[in-house]
C-alpha positions as a printed Julia matrix, in Angstrom:
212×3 Matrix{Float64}:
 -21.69  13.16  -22.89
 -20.41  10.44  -20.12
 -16.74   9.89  -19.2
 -15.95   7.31  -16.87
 -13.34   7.44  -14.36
 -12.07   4.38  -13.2
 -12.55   4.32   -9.41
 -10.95   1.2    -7.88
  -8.26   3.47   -6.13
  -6.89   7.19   -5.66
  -8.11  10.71   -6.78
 -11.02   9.25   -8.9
 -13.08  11.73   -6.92
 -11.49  14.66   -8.19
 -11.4   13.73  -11.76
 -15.23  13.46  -11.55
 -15.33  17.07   -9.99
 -13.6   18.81  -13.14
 -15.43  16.74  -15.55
 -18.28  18.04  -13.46
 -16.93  21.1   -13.77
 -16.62  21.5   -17.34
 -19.92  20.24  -18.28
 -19.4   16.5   -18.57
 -21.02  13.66  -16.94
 -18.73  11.5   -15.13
 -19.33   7.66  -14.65
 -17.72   5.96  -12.01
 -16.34   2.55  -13.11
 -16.2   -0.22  -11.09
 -17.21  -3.28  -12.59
 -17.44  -3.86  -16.81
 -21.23  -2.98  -17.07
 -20.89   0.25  -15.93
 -18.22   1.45  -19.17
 -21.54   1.05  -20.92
 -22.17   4.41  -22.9
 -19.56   6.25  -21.48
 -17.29   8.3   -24.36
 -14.13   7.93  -22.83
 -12.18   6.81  -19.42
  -9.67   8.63  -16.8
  -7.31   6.56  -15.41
  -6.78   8.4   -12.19
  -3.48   8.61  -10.29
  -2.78   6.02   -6.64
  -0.93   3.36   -6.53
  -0.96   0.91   -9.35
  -0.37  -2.44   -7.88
  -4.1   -1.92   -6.15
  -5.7   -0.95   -9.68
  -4.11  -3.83  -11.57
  -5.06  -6.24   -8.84
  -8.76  -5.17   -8.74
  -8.93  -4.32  -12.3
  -8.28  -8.05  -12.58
 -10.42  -9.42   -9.59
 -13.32  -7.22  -11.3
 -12.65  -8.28  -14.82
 -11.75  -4.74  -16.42
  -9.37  -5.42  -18.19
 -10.24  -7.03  -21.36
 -13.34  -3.97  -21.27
 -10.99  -1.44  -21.11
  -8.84  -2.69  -23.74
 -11.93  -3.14  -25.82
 -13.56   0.59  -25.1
  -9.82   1.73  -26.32
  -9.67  -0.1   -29.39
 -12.91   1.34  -30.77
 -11.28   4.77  -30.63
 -12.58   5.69  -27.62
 -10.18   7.9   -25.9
  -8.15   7.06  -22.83
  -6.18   9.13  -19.98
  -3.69   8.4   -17.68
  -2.56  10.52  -14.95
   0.54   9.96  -12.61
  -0.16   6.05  -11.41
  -2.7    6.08  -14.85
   0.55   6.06  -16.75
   1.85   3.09  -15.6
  -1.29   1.77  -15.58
  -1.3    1.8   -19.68
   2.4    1.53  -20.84
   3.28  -1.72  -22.77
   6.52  -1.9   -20.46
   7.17  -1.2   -16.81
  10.79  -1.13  -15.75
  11.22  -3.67  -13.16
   9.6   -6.35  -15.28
   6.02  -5.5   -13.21
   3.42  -7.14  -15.65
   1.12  -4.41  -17.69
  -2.32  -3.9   -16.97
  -3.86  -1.93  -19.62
  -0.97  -2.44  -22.32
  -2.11   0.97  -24.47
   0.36   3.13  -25.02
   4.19   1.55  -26.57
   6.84   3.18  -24.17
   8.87   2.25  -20.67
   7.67   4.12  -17.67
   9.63   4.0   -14.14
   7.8    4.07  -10.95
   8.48   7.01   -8.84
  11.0    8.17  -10.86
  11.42  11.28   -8.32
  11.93   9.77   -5.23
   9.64   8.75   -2.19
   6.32  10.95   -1.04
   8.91  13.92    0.85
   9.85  14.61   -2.72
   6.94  15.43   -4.56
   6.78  19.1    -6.04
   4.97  21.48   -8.28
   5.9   23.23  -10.75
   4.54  24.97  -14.29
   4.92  22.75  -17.66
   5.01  23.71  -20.93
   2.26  22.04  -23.15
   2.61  23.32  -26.73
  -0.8   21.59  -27.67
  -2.51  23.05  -24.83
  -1.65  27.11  -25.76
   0.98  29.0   -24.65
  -0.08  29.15  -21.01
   2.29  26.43  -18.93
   0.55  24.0   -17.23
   0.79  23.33  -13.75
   1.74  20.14  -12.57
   1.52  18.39   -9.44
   4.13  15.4    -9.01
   3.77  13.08   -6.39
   5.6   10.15   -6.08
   5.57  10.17   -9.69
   6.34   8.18  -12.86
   8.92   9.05  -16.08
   8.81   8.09  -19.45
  12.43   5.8   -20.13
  11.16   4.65  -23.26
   9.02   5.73  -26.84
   7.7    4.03  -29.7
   7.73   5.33  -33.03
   3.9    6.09  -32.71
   4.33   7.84  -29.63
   4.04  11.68  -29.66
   5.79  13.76  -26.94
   3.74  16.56  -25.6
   5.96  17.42  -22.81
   8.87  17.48  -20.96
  10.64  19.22  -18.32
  14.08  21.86  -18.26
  16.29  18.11  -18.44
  14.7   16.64  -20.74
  12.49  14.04  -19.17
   9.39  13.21  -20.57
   5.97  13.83  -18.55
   3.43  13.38  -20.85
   2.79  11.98  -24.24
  -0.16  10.6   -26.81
  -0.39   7.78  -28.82
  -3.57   8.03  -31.19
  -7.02   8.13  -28.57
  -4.18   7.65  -25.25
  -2.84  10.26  -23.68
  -0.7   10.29  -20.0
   0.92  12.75  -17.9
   3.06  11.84  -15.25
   1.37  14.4   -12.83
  -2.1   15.28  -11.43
  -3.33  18.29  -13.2
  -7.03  17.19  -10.99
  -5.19  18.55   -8.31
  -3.92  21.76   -9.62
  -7.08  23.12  -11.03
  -6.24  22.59  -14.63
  -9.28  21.26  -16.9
  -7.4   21.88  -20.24
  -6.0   18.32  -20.15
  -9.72  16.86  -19.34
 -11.1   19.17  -22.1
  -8.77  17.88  -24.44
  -9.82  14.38  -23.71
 -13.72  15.72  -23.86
 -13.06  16.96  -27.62
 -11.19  13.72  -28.51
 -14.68  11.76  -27.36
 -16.5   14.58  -29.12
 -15.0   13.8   -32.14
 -14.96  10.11  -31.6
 -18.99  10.1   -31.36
 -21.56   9.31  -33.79
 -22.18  12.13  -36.56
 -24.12  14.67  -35.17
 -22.33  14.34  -31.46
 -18.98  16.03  -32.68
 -17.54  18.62  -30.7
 -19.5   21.52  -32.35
 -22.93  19.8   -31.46
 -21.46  19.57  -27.76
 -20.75  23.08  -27.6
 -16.96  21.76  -26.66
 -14.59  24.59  -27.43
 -11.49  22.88  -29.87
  -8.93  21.36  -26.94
  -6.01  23.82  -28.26
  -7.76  26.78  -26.91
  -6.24  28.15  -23.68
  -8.92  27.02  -21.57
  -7.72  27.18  -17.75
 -11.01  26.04  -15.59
């Protein structure tokens, strides 16, 4: 199985190393031809003016919205959530419109007040995850399609799904956490062609506690 990774800007590298790590083949995507055969696509965490400027100057976007709409599934991580919500606050125009709620650009504060800390992820086991925030987004806003799969002590929300999207608003690439990448393995798994589910992957089922 392929999974692209969408590598115009930020930790694109390290998305590729626990897909890698996992047993996946990552893609790097740069340019439309090269989503071809790929089962799903990272959007990785940076800054997001830079990815919606080149997604744009490297016509991505209508491919991306395309690859979603067959069911392929999608991820979003930190900047990646931004990236695909219908509405940025600030009126900021959307690049990959996917996923119906209001995020806010670092939400936390500046770089100085980034910070780590353990999340629970009911759909993930019992084990928290542990997130890595930097500079990082919040959901303001969901739609009435949009399922919460986290939040923290307050209240806010840090990551969510919407059919084949998911986003967090940290980097779990960072962290050494693979059971948000295997999730979004089994989604493609059972996206593919009969005969390329999960169980003919040898993907374990994403709700397993799976930790590396």
């Amino acid at each position: 199985m392929k999974i692209g990774v969408l590598a115009l800007h930020g930790a694109f590298i390290e998305h590729m190393k626990v897909l890698e790590g996992i047993g996946v083949e990552p893609v790097a995507i740069r340019l439309p031809q090269h989503l071809d055969g790929v089962a799903g696509l990272i959007v990785p965490g940076g800054e997001s003016t830079t990815i919606r400027i080149l997604s744009a100057r490297w016509g991505l976007r209508e491919p991306v919205m395309e690859l979603a709409r067959s069911g392929a599934p999608i991820l979003g991580t930190c900047a990646g959530m931004i990236v695909l919500a219908t509405e940025i606050a600030g009126g900021e125009e959307p690049v990959f419109p996917l996923l119906d709620v209001t995020v806010r650009r670092n939400a936390f504060g500046r770089q100085l007040d980034s910070f780590e800390t353990d999340v629970a992820v009911p759909v993930l086991g019992d084990t928290p995850v542990h997130a890595i925030f930097i500079r990082a987004p919040i959901i303001e806003r969901t739609g009435p399609d949009v399922e919460v799969l986290a939040t923290l002590p307050d209240g806010r929300i840090v990551a969510v799904r919407q059919r084949n999207v998911v986003a967090v608003a940290f980097h779990p690439e960072l962290a050494g956490e693979a059971r948000i990448h295997r999730l979004m393995v089994t989604m493609a798994a059972e996206h593919a062609e009969p005969g390329e589910g999960a169980e003919a992957q040898g993907i374990e089922p994403w709700q397993l506690e799976e930790t590396s």
